[in-house]
C-alpha positions in Angstrom: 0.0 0.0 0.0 1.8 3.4 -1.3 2.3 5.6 2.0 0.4 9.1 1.1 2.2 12.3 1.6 1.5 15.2 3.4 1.5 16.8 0.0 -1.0 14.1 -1.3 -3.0 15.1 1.9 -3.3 18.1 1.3 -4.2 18.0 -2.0 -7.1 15.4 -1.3 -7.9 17.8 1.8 -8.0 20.9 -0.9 -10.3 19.1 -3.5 -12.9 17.7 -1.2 -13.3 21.2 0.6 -14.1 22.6 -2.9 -16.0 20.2 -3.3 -18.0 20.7 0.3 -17.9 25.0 -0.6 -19.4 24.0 -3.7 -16.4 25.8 -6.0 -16.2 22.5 -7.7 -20.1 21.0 -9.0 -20.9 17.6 -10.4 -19.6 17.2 -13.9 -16.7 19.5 -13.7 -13.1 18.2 -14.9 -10.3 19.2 -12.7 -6.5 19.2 -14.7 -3.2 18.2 -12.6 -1.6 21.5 -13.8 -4.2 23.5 -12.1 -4.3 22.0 -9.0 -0.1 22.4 -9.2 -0.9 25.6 -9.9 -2.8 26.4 -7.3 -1.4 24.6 -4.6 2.2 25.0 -6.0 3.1 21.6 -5.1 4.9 19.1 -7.7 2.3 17.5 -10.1 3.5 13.7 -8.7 1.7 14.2 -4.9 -1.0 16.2 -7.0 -2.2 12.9 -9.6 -1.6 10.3 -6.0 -4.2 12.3 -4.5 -6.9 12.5 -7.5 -6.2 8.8 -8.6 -6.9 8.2 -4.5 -10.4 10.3 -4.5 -10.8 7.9 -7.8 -10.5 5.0 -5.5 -12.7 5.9 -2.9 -15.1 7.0 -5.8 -15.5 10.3 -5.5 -13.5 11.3 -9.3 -13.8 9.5 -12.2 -10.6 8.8 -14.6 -12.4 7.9 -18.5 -10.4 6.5 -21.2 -9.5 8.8 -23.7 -10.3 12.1 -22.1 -7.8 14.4 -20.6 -7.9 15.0 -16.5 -10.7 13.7 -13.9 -14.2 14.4 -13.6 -16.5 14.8 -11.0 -19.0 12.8 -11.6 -22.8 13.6 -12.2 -25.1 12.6 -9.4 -27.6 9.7 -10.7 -30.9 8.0 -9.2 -29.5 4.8 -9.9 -26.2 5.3 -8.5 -28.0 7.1 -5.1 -30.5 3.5 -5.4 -27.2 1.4 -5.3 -25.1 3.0 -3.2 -27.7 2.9 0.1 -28.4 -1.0 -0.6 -24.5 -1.7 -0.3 -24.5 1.2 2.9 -27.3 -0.9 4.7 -25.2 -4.7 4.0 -22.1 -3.1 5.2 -23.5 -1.4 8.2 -25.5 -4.3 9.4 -22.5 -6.7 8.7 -20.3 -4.2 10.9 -22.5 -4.4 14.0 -22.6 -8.3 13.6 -18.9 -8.2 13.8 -18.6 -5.7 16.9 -20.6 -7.8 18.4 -18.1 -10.7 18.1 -15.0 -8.6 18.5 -16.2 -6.3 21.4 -13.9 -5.4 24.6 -13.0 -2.6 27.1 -10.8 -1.0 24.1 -13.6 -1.4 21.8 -16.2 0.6 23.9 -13.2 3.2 24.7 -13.0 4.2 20.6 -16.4 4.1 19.6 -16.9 6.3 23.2 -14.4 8.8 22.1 -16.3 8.8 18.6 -19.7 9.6 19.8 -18.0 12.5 22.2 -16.3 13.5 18.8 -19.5 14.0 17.4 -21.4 15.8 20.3 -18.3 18.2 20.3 -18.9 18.7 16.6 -22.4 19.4 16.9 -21.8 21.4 19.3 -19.4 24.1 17.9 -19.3 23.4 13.8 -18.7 21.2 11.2 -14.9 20.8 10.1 -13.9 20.6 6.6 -11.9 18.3 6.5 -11.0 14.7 4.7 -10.9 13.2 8.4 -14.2 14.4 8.7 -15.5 12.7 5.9 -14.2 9.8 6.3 -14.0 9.0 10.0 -16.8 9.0 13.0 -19.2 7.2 14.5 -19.7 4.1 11.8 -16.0 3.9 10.5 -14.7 3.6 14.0 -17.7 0.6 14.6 -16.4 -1.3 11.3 -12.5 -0.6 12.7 -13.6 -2.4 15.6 -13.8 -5.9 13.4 -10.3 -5.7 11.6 -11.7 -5.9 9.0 -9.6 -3.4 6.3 -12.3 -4.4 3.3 -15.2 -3.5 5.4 -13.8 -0.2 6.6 -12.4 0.9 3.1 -15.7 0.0 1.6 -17.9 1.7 4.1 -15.2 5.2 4.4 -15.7 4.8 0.0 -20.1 4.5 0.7 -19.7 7.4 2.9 -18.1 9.9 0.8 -20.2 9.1 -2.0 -23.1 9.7 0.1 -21.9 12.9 1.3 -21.8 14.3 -2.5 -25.8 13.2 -2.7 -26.3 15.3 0.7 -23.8 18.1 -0.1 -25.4 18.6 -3.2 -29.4 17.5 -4.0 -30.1 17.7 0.2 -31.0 13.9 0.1 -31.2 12.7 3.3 -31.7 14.2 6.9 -27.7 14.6 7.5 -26.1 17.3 5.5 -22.3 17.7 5.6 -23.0 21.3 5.7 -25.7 22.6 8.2 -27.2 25.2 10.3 -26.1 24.2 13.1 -29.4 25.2 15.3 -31.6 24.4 12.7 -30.4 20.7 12.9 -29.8 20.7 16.7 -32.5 18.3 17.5 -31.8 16.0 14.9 -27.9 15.7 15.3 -29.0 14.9 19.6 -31.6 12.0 18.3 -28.7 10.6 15.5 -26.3 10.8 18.6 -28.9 8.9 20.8 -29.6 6.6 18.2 -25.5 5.6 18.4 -26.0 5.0 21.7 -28.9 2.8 21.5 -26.8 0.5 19.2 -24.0 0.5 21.2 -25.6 -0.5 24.5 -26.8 -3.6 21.7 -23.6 -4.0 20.7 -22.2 -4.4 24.7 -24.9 -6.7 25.2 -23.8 -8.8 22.6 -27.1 -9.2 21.2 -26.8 -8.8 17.4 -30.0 -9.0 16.5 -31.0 -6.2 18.3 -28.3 -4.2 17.1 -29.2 -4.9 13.8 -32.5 -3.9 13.7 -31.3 -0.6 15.6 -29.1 0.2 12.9 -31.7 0.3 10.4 -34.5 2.4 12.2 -30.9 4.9 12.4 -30.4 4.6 8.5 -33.8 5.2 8.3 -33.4 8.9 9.9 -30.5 9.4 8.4 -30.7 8.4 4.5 -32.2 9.8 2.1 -36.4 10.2 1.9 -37.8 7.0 1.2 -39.6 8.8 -2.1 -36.0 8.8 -3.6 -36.2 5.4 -3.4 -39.3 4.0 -3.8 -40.0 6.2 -7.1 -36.7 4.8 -8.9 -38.2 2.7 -11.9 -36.0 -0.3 -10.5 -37.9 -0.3 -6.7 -39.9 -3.2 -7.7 -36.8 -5.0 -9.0 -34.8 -4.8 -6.1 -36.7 -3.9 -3.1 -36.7 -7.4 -1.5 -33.0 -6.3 -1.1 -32.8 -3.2 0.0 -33.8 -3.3 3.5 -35.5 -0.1 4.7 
């Protein structure tokens, strides 16, 4: 696995908070000599970081065309992209429940204070951010690499859906009052899984974290007015 600079870092850091300010909108191409530009970094750190927001699926690289594109947001893709979310959340508690410990209950407490300290003063702009919290640190607690890679991937994507078209409950950007209320019941709902999770009882746990993707993804009219619902809605599980 290549180790990622902190000029790589800061170049992913850079793109996604365009991305977050809106300066950069689905469909736009971004070119490795402006981001050198810009940044005035060396254009090897600069094509690490896009060919790593590729990977985690955020940019697209397209045969034949010239620099990466941000993708254009799609129904289908939105469809897809919550019925792999709910197999690799529900397959994450399953798997704390197995691994749980003292340590265990120590990160995912320090997550969950993470968040209420974020809700309480303001959302950070930052790749961390994006990437890390509440869920990430529940699938870390399997060792599991696939599952955590996956899910961080799942989670950016849905971010762009939020950021953008205001999909779901949870935006990346928010008032902060306006959403006060809701960010206290998601931070409850963590709870409530958790106190599952310590009991051992996957089951339960399960079921807790789908009544929380329920709050927290996008309005079930997304879904059930996609022309594939009928198709696939014996797999998608909310």
């Amino acid at each position: 696995m290549a180790i990622k600079t902190s000029a790589q870092d800061a170049a992913i850091e850079h793109i996604l908070t365009a991305i977050q300010h809106k300066e950069i909108f689905p469909g736009a191409k971004l070119f490795e000599t402006d981001l050198e530009k810009s940044l005035g970094v060396s254009r090897t750190p600069i094509r690490a970081a896009l060919d790593q927001l590729v990977l985690d699926g955020i940019l697209e690289k397209r045969r034949n065309q010239r620099g990466y594109v941000f993708p254009k947001l799609s129904r289908t893709d939105l469809f897809e992209v919550y019925i792999f979310r709910e197999r690799l959340e529900t397959t994450s508690v399953v798997l704390a429940c197995a691994k749980w410990d003292s340590h265990a209950k120590k990160k995912v407490e320090a997550a969950i204070e993470a968040e209420i300290q974020i809700s309480e003063t303001q959302i950070s702009d930052t790749y961390k951010d994006l990437s890390d919290g509440f869920h990430i640190t529940l699938a870390s607690i399997s060792g599991n690499d696939y599952l955590v890679s996956s899910l961080k991937r799942v989670y950016l994507r849905i971010c762009m859906y939020e950021l953008f078209y205001e999909a779901g409950l949870y935006r990346v950007s928010r008032d902060l009052n306006q959403y006060k209320d809701l960010n206290n019941k998601m931070i409850g709902q963590h709870k409530e899984i958790v106190a599952s999770i310590e009991r051992r009882d996957h089951i339960d746990a399960v079921r807790k974290v789908l009544d929380h993707l329920r709050e927290t993804v996008i309005a079930t009219r997304y879904i059930k007015t996609h022309p594939k619902w009928e198709e696939y809605k014996d797999l998608f599980l909310i």
